[in-house]
C-alpha positions as CSV (number, residue, x, y, z in Angstrom):
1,X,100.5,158.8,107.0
2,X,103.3,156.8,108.5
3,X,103.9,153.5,107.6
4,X,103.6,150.5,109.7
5,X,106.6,149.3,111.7
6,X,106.1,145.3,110.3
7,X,104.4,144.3,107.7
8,X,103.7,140.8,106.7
9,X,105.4,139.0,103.3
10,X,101.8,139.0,101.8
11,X,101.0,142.9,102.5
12,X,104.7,143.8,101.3
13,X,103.9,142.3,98.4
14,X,100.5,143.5,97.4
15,X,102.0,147.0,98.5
16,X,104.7,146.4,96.2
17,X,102.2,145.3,93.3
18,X,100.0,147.8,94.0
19,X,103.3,150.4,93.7
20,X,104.2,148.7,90.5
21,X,100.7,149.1,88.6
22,X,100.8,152.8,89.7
23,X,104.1,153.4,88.2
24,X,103.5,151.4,85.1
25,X,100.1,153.7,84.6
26,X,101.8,156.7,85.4
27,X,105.2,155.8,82.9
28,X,102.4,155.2,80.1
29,X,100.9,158.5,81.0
30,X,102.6,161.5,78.7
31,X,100.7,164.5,81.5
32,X,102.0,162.2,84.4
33,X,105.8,162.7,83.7
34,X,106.7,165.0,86.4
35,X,104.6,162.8,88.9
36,X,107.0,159.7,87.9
37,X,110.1,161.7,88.5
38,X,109.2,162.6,92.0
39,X,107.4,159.1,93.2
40,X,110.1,156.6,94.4
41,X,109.6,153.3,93.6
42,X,110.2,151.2,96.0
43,X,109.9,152.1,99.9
44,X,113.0,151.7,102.1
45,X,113.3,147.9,103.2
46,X,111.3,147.7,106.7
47,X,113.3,146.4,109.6
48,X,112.2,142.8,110.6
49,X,111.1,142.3,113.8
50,X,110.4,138.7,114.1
51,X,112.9,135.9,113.7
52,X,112.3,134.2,110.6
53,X,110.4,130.9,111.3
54,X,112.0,127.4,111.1
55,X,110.9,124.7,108.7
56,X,109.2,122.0,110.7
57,X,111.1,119.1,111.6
58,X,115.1,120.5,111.2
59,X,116.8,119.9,113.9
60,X,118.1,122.7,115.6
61,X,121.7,124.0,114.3
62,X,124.2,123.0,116.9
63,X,126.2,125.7,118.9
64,X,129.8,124.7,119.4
65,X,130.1,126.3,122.8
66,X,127.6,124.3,124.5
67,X,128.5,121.1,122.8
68,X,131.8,121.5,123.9
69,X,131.0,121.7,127.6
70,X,128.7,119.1,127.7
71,X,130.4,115.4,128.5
72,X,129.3,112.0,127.0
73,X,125.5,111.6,128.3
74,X,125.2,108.0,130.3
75,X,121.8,106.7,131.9
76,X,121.4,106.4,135.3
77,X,122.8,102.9,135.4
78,X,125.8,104.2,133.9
79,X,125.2,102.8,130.5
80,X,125.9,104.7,127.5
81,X,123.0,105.5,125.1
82,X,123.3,103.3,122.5
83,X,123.5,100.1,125.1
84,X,119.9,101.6,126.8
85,X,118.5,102.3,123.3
86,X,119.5,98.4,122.5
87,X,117.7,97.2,126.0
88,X,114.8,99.2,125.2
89,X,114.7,97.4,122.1
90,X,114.7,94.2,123.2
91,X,112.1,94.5,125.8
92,X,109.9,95.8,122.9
93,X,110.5,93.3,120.8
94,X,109.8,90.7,123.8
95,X,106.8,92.6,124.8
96,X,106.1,92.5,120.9
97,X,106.1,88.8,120.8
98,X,104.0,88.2,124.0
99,X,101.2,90.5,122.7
100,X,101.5,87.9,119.5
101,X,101.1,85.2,121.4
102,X,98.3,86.2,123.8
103,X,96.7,87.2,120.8
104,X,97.4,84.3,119.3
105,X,95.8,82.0,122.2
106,X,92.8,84.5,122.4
107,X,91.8,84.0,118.6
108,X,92.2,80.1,118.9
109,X,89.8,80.2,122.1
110,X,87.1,81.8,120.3
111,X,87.6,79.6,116.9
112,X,86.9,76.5,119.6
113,X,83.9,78.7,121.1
114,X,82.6,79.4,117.6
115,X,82.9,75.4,116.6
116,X,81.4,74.3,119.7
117,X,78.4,77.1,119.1
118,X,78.0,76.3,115.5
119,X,77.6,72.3,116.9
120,X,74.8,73.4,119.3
121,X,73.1,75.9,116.9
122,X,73.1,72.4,114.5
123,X,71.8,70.3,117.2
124,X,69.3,72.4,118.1
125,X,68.2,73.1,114.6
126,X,67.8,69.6,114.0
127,X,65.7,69.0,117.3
128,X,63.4,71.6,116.4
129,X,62.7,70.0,113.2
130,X,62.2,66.4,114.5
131,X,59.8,68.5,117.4
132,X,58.2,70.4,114.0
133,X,57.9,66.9,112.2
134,X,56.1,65.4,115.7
135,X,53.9,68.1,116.0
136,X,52.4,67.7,112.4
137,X,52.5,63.7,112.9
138,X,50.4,64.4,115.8
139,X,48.0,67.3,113.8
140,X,47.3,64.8,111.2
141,X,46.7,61.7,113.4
142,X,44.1,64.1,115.7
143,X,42.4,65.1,112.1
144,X,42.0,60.9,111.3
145,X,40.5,60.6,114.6
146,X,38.0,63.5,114.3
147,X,37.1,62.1,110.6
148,X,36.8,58.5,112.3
149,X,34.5,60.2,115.1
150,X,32.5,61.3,112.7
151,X,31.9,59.2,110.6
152,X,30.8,56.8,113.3
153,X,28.2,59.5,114.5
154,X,26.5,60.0,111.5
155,X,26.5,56.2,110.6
156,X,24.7,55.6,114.1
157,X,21.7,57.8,113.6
C-alpha cells in the first residue's frame, strides 16, 4: 500500500503515535526482536504541498522590489495621505457632533411631549373623577326622590 502524497498535521501525528506504540510493544517483546530490527521507525518526511497558512491579522511581509518601484502614494487632489486621513477625521468628528446635537434636540422634544402628555393624562384623570363624583351625587339624589315618592304613596292610601 502506498502512502498518501499529503497528509494532514493531525494524521501525521496519530501515524506517528500509532508507529510509536507498535515499536514500544514490539522492543518489550523478547520473540519480536528480529521484527524491531527490520521496521523503521519513522517514515521519510512527506513533501508539503500546501503553503503553510498565515496567522490572521499579520500584515503581509513586505517585498523590497515592489516597494522600491512604487512612488509616494497621493489622493486624487494631490494630497498626501496623512493630510486626507486628517480631513477624513475632521468631517467625522463634525458629523459626530451633529448626530449629538440632532440627538440631542430629538430627546428634548419628546421630554416636552411626555410633560405635556403627563399634564393631560392629569387633567383628564381629575375630570373623570369630578364626572364619577356627579354621577353618584346624582344616583343618590334619584334614590331620595324615589324614597320621597314613596313614601307619599303609601301615606295617601
Amino acid at each position: 500500500m502506498s502512502p498518501p502524497l499529503y497528509l494532514s498535521p493531525m494524521s501525521q501525528f496519530k501515524s506517528l503515535l500509532h508507529q510509536a506504540t507498535a515499536t514500544a510493544t514490539l522492543a518489550s517483546s523478547p520473540s519480536s526482536a528480529h521484527l524491531l530490527a527490520s521496521t523503521p521507525l519513522l517514515p521519510p518526511p512527506l513533501p508539503q504541498l500546501d503553503p503553510p497558512r498565515t496567522k490572521p491579522y499579520t500584515k503581509p511581509e513586505p517585498t523590497t522590489a515592489s516597494s522600491a518601484k512604487t512612488p509616494k502614494v497621493k489622493s486624487v487632489s494631490g494630497a498626501p495621505k496623512v493630510e486626507k486621513k486628517m480631513k477624513k477625521m475632521e468631517q467625522n468628528k463634525t458629523a459626530a457632533t451633529r448626530y449629538r446635537q440632532k440627538k440631542r434636540v430629538e430627546q428634548e422634544l419628546l421630554s416636552t411631549e411626555l410633560e405635556g402628555l403627563e399634564k393631560r393624562n392629569h387633567e383628564l384623570a381629575e375630570k373623570a373623577e369630578s364626572i364619577s363624583r356627579e354621577i353618584q351625587y346624582l344616583k343618590d339624589l334619584m334614590e331620595e326622590v324615589r324614597k320621597h315618592r314613596r313614601g307619599k304613596t303609601s301615606s295617601v292610601a
